[in-house]
TITOR-165561 format. One record per residue (C-alpha): residue in one letter; x, y, z. Coordinates in Angstrom, 1 decimal. Layout:
BEGIN
NODE   resn        u        v        w
NODE      a        X        Y        Z
...
END
This chain:
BEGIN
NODE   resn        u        v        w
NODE      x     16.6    -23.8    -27.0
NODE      x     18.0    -25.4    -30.0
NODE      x     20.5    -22.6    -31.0
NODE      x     21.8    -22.5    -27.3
NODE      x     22.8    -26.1    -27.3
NODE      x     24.1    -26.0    -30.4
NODE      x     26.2    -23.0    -29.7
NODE      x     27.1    -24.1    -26.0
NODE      x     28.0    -27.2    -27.7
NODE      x     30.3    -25.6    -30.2
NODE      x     32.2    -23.6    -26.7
NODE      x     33.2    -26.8    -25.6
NODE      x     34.5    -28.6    -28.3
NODE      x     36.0    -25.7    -28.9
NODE      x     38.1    -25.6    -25.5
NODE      x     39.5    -29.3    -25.9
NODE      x     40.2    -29.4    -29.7
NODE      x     42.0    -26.2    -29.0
NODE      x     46.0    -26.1    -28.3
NODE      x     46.8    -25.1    -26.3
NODE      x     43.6    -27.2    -24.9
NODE      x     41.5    -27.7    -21.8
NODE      x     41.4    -31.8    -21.0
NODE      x     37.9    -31.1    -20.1
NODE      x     35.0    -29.4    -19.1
NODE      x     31.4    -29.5    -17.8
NODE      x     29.6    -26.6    -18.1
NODE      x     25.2    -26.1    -17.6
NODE      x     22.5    -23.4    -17.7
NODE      x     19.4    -23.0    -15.7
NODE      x     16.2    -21.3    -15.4
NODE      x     14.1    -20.9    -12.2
NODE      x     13.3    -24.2    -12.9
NODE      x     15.3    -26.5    -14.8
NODE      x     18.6    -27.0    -16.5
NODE      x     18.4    -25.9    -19.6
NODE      x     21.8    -26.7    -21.4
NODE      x     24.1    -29.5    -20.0
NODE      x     27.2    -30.3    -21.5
NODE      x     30.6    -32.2    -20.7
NODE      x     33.6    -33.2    -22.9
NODE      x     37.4    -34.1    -23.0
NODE      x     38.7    -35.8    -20.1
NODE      x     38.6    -36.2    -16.3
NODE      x     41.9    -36.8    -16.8
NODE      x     44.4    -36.4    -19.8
NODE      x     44.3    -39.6    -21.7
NODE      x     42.3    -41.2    -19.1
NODE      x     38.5    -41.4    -18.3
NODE      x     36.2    -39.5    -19.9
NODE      x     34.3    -36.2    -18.5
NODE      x     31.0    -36.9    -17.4
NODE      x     28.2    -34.5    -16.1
NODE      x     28.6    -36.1    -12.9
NODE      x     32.6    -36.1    -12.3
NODE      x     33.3    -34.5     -9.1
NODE      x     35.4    -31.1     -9.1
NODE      x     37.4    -29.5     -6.4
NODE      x     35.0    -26.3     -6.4
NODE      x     37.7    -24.2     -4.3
NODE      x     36.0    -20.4     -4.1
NODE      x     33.1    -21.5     -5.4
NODE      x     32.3    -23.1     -1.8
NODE      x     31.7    -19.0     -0.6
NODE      x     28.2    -18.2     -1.6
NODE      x     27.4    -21.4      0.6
NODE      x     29.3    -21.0      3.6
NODE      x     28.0    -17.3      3.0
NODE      x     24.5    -18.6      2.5
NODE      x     24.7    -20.4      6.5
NODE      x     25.7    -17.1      7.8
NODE      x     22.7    -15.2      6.3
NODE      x     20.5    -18.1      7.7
NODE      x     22.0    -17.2     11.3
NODE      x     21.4    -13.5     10.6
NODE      x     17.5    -14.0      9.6
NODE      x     17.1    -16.4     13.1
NODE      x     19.1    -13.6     14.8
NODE      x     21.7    -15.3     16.3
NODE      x     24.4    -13.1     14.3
NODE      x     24.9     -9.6     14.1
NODE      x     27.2     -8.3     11.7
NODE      x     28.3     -5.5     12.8
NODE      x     29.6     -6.9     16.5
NODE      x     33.0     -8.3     16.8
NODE      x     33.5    -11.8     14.7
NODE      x     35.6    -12.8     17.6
NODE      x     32.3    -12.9     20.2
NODE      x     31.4    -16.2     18.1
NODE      x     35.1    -17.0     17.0
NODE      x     37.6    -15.7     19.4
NODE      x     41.0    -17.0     17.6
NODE      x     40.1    -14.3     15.3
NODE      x     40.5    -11.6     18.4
NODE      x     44.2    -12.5     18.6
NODE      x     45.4    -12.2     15.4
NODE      x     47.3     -8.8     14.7
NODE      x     48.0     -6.4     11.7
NODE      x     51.1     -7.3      9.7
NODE      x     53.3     -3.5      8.9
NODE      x     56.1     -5.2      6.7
NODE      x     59.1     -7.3      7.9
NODE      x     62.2     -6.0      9.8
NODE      x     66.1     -5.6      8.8
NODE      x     66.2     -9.0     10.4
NODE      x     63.0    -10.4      7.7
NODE      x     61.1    -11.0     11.1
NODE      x     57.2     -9.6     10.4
NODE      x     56.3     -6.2     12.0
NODE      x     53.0     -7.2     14.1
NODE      x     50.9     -4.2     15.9
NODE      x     47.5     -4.7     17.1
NODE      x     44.9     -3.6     15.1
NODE      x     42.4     -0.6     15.3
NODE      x     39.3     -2.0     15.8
NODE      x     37.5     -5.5     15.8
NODE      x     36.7     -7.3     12.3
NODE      x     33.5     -7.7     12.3
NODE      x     31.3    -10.6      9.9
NODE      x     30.3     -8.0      7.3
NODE      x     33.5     -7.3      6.6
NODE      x     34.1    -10.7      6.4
NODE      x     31.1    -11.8      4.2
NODE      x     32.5     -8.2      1.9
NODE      x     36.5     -9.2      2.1
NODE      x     37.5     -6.0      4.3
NODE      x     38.2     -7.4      7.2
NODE      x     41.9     -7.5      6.5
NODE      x     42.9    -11.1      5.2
NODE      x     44.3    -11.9      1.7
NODE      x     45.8    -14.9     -0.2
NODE      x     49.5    -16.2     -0.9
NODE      x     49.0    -16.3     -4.8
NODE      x     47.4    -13.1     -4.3
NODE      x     49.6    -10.5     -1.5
NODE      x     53.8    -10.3     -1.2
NODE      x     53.4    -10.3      2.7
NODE      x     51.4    -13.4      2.7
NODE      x     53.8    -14.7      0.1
NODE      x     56.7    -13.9      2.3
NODE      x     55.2    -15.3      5.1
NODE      x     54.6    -18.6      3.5
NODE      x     58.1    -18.8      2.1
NODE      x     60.3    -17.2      5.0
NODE      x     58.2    -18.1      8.2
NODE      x     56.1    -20.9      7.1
NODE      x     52.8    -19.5      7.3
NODE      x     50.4    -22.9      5.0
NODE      x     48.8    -22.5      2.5
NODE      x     45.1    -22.5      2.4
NODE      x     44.2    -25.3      0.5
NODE      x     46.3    -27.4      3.3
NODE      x     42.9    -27.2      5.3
NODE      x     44.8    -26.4      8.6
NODE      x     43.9    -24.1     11.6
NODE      x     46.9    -22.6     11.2
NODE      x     46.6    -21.5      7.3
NODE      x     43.8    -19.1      8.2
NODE      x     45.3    -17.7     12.0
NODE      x     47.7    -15.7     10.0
NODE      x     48.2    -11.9     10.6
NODE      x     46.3     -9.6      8.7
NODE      x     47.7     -7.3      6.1
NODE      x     45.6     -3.9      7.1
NODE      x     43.3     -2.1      9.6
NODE      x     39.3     -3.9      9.5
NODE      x     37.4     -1.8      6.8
NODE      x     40.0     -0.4      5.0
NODE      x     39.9     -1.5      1.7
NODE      x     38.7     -4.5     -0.3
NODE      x     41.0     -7.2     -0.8
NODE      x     40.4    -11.2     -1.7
NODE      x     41.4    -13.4      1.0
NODE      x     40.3    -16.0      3.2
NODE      x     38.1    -14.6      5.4
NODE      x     35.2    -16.8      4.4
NODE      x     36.9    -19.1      6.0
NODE      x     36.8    -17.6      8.9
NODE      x     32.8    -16.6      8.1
NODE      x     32.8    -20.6      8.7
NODE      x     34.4    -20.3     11.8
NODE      x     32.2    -17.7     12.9
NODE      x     29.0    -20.1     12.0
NODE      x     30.6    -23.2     13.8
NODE      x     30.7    -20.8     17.0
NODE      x     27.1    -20.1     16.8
NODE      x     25.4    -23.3     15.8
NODE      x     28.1    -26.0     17.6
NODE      x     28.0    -28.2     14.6
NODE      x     31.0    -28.3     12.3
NODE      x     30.4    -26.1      8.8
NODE      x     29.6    -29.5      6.6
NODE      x     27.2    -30.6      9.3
NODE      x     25.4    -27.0      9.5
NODE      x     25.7    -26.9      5.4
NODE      x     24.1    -30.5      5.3
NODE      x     21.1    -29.8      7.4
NODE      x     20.1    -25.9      6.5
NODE      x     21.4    -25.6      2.4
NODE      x     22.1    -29.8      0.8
NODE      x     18.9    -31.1      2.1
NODE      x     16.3    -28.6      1.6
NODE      x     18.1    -28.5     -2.2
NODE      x     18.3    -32.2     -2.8
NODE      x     21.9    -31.7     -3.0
NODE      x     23.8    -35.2     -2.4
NODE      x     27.0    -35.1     -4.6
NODE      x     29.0    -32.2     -2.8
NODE      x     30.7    -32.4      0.8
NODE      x     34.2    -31.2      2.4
NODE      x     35.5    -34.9      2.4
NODE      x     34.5    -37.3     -0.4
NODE      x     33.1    -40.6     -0.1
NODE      x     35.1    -43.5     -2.0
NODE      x     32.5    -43.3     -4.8
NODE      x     32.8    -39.3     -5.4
NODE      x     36.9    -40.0     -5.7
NODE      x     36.3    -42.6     -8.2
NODE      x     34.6    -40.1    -10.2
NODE      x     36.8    -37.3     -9.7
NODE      x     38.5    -35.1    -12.1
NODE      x     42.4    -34.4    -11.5
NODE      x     43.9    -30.8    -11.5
NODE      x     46.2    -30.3    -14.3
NODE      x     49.7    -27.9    -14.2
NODE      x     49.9    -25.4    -17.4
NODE      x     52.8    -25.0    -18.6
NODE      x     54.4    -21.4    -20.0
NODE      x     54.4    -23.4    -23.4
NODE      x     50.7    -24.4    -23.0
NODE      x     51.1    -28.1    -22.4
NODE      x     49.4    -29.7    -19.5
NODE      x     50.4    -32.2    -16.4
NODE      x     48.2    -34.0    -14.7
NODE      x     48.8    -32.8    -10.7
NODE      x     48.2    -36.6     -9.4
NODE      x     49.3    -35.8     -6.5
NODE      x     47.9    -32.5     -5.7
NODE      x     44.1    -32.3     -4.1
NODE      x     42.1    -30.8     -1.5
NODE      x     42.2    -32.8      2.2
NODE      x     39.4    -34.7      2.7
NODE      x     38.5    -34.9      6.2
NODE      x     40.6    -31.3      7.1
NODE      x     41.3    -30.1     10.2
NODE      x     38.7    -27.2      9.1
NODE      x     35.7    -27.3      7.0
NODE      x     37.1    -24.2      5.1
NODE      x     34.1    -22.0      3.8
NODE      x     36.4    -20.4      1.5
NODE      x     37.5    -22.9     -0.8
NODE      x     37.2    -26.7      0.9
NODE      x     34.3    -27.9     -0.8
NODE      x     34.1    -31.3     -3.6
NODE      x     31.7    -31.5     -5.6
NODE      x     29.2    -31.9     -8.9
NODE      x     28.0    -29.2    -11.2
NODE      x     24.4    -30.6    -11.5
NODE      x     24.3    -29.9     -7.9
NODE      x     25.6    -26.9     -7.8
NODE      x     23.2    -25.6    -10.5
NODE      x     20.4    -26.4     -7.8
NODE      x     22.2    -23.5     -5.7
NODE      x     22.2    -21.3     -7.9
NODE      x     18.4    -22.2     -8.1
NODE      x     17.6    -21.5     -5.1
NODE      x     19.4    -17.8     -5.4
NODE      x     16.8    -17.0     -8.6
NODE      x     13.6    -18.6     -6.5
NODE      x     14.0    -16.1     -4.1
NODE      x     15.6    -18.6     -1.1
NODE      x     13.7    -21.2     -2.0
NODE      x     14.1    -24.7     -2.4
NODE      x     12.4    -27.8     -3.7
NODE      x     12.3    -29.5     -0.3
NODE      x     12.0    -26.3      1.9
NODE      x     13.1    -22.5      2.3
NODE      x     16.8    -21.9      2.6
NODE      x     16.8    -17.9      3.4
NODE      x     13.9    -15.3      3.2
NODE      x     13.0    -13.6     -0.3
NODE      x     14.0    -10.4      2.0
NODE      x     17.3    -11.6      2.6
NODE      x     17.8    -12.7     -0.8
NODE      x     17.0     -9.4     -2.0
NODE      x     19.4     -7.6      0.3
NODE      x     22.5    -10.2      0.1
NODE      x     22.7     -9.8     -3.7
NODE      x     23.4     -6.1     -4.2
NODE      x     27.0     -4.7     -3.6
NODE      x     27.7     -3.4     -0.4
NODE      x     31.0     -2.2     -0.8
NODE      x     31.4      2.2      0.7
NODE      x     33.5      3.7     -1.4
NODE      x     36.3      4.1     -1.9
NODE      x     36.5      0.1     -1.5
NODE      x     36.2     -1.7     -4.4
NODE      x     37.0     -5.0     -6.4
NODE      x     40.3     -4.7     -7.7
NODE      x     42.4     -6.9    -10.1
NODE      x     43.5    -10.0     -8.1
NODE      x     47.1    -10.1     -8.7
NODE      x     49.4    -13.8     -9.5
NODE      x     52.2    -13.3     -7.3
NODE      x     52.5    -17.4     -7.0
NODE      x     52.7    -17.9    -11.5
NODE      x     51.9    -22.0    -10.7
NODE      x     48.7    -20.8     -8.5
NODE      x     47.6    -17.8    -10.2
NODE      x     48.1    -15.6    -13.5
NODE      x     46.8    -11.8    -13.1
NODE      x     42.7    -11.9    -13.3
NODE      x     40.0     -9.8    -13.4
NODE      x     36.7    -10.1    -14.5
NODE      x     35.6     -7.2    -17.2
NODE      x     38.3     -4.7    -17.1
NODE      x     37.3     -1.7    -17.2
NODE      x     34.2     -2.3    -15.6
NODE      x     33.2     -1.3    -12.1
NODE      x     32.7     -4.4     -9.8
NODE      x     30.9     -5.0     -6.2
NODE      x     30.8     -7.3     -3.8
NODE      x     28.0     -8.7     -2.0
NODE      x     27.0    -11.2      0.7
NODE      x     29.2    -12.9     -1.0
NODE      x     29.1    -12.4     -4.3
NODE      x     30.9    -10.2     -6.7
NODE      x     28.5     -8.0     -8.2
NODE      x     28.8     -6.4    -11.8
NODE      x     27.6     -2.9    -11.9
NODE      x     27.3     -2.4    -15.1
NODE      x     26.4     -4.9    -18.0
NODE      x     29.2     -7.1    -19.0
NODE      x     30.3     -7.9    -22.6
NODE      x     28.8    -11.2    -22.6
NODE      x     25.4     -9.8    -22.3
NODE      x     25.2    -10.5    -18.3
NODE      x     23.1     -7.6    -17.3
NODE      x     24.3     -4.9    -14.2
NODE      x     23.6     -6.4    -10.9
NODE      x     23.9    -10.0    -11.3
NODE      x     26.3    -11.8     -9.3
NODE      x     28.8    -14.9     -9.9
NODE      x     32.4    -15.7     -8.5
NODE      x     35.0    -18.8     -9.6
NODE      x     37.2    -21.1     -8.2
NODE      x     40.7    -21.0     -8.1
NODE      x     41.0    -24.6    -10.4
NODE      x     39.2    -22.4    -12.8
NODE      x     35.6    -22.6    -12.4
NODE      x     33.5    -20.0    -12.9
NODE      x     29.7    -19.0    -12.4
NODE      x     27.2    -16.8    -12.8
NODE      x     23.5    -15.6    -11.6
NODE      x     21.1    -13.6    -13.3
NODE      x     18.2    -12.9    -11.0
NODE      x     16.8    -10.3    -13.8
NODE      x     16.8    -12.8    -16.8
NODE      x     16.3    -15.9    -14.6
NODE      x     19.1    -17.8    -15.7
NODE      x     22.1    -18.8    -14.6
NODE      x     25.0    -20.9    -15.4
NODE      x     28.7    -22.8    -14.3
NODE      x     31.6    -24.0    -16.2
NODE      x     34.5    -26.3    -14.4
NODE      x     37.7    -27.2    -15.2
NODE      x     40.2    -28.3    -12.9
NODE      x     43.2    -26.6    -14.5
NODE      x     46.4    -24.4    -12.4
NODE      x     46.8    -21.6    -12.5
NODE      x     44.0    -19.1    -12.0
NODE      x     42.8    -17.0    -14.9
NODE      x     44.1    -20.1    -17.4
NODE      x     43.6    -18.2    -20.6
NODE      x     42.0    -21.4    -22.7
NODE      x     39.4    -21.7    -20.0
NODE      x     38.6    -18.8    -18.6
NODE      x     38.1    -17.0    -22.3
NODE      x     36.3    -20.5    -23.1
NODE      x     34.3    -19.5    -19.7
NODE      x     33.3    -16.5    -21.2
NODE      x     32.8    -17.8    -24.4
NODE      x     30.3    -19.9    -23.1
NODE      x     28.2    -17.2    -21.3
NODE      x     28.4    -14.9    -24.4
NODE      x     26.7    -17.6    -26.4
NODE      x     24.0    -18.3    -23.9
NODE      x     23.2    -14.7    -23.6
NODE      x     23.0    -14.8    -27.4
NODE      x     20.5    -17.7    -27.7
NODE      x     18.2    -16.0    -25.5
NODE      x     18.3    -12.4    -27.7
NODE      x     17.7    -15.0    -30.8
NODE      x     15.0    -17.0    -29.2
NODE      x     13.2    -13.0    -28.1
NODE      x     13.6    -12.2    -31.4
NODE      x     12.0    -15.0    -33.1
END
């Protein structure tokens, strides 16, 4: 489609002519399949090497849908059941207890909680866990009692309390993680090994992994600071661990957006892959609508960390669910992304989408703190707008 490159085209120049500007960006679209737009510009690095299609990205959240995808596989071979306690395949999650606040002395108020967490709540972010950049008692935690943070890839940064009851609401947190944890239990393999055999391989995927090789680094792009005034620092010394002390499913993952764009094939084929089946078409069909009982629901994920996160939400206004483990929109968005497709992003602000209806589907990666960076993420949906244009054009022709 000639009008969708040259409007896709147009996104991106956009983003890094702009000032405040993004140092660069890769973004592609694909059918069932084939990429059908592929684009990269600016820098890996302000002033420094140029962004390629195959510079390698810290893909933080948008590791989820993967480690989500191992789980489903365990469910279809039935060696998981949802619904029984997470702790029968992970048991440090049985000891972890429900966080009421702190004391007069700041020391946290710790009661047991009501009931197990099971995996769906996990897979559907109820089962009780949050984020620092996103919660005050996690924040407080970090800061007063030393709780890590997540990206630190540490046993210890996901063993933290939770902040309610299993089931109660919907709230964004690491509990994917622990999804991982609850996979590791059941197949005996650490998460990479179980991703690598049962998702990489039957997708051709070669360019993505928790720890880089020496040639992935040399090709990586570095996470830049924004400033309140808009400028930019390069964070040279800020990255994900390779080899962590946990393959996090959450968030750990490197990796390349032409690679990625074959999971996201895989999700519109119906599970299937060019080199063999990842899940069932059934399984597909169930994992991709919302499964959130009301009165849970996707909420605004609010910045209480400004350097990790600003306030973000995708389509205000607009009723959101979350799936196994996507985030589902219910109705159609304003860029033309029709009700009941599903997508995420990563916290370097990265973003995706799939549209099983249309048959298309899409990512866009920067590597920019904090979340919700205005240049990119409206560039983000910039982006998808004019893909969703090209296609009405081309039907109309």
């Amino acid at each position: 489609m000639t009008n969708m490159k040259s409007s896709c085209d147009a996104v991106l120049s956009g983003v890094i002519n702009n000032d405040p500007r993004v140092p660069g960006v890769v973004a592609m679209v694909t059918d069932r399949d084939r990429d059908i737009y592929s684009g990269a510009t600016g820098e890996r690095v302000l002033d420094g090497a140029a962004m390629t299609k195959d510079t390698v990205f810290a893909i933080f959240s948008t590791t989820k849908a993967i480690a989500g995808t191992t789980a489903l596989q365990c469910v279809e071979e039935g060696l998981l059941d949802l619904d029984a306690p997470a702790k029968d395949y992970a048991p440090a999650i049985g000891k972890l207890q429900v966080i009421e606040g702190f004391d007069d002395a700041g020391q946290p108020k710790l009661r047991a909680p009501k009931s197990d967490v099971t995996t769906r709540q996990l897979m559907l972010h109820t089962g009780g866990f949050g984020y620092d950049f996103f919660d005050e008692n996690y924040k407080r935690m970090a800061e007063e009692h030393g709780q890590p943070s997540v990206v630190s890839g540490t046993r210890a940064a996901i063993e933290t309390p939770l902040l309610f009851d299993p089931g109660e609401r919907w709230q964004y947190g690491s509990n994917i993680d622990w999804v991982g944890q609850v996979v590791e239990g059941i197949r005996g393999k650490r998460l990479g090994e179980v991703m690598r055999e049962r998702v990489f391989d039957q997708l051709g995927m070669a360019d993505i992994a928790f720890t880089r090789t020496d040639e992935m680094k040399a090709r990586s792009a570095t996470i830049h600071a924004r400033g309140e005034d808009g400028s930019l620092t390069p964070m040279t010394d800020f990255a994900l661990p390779d080899n962590p002390e946990v393959d996090m499913g959450g968030h750990g993952l490197y990796g390349t957006v032409p690679e990625y764009m074959k999971f996201i094939r895989m999700w519109l084929n119906d599970g299937a892959g060019p080199n063999g089946r990842v899940l069932k078409p059934e399984t597909v069909e169930w994992a991709v609508k919302g499964a959130l009982v009301p009165p849970q629901k996707v909420t605004m994920l609010p910045g209480v960390i400004p350097s990790l996160s600003n306030d973000a939400e995708f389509f205000p206004g607009q009723k959101k669910d979350w799936s196994y483990t996507f985030m589902v929109n219910s109705e159609q968005a304003p860029t033309g992304r029709p009700a009941g497709s599903i997508g995420w992003a990563g916290l370097a602000n990265s973003f995706f989408w799939i549209d099983r209806q249309n048959g298309i589907g899409g990512y866009w990666a920067t590597q920019i703190l904090p979340f919700g960076d205005p240049q990119s993420f409206v560039g983000y949906l910039d982006f998808e707008t004019a893909v969703y244009q090209s296609i009405a054009a081309a039907k109309a022709a």
